[in-house]
C-alpha positions in Angstrom: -23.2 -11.2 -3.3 -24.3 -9.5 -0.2 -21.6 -8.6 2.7 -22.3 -11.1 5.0 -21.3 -13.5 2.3 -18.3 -11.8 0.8 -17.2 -11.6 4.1 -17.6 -15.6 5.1 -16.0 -16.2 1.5 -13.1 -14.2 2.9 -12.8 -15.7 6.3 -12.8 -19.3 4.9 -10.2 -18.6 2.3 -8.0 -16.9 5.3 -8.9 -19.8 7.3 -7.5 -21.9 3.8 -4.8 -20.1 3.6 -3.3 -20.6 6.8 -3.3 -23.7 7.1 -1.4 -24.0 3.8 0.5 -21.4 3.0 4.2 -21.0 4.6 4.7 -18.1 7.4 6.4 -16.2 4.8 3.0 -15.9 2.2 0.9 -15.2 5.5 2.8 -12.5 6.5 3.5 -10.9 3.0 -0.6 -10.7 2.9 -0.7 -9.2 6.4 1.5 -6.6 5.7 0.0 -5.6 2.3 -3.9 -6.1 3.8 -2.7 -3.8 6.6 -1.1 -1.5 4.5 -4.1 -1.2 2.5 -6.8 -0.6 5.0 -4.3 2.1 6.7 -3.4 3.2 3.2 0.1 3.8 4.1 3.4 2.0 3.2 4.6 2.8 6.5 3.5 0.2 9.5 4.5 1.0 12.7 3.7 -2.5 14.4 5.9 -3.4 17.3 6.8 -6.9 17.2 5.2 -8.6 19.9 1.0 -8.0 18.0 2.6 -8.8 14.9 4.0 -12.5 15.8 1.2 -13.0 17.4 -1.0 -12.1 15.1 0.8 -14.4 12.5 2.4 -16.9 14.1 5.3 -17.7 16.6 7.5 -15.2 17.3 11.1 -16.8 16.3 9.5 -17.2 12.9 8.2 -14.2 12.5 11.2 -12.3 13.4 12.7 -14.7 10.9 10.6 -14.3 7.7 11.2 -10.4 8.6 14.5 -10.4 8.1 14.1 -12.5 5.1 11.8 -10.3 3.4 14.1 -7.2 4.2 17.4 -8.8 3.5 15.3 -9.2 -0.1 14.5 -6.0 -0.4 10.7 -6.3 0.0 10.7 -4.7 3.5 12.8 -2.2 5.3 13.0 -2.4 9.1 13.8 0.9 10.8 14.3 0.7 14.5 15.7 -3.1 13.6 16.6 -3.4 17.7 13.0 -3.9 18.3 12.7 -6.5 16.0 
């Protein structure tokens, strides 16, 4: 396959995914994608770009605390969160 088209293939399946998946997948897969493409397991992302980048802030915040009171994420600096 050529970019171009790997690249549609991706949009549409992001596109898919968002309108199906719960805030909690979608921002698990933002975090690892951005991760990835900084290749670092540290993201310093303030919170205001990452809600609205994936979805309404009170959720966001939310599924954050979620996935840290799991154990999948660790907030530091937790006051601007």
């Amino acid at each position: 396959m050529s970019y171009n088209e790997l690249l549609v293939a991706q949009i549409q399946q992001t596109a898919a995914c968002n309108a199906l998946h719960p805030t909690e997948s979608r921002l698990a897969r933002w975090l690892l994608q951005t991760g990835n493409r900084i290749d670092s397991d540290v993201l310093p992302l303030p919170r205001i770009p990452v809600a609205n980048a994936r979805g309404p802030t009170d959720d966001v915040t939310l599924v954050a605390r979620q996935l840290e009171q799991a154990g999948v994420i660790q907030i530091v600096g937790a006051g601007s969160l």
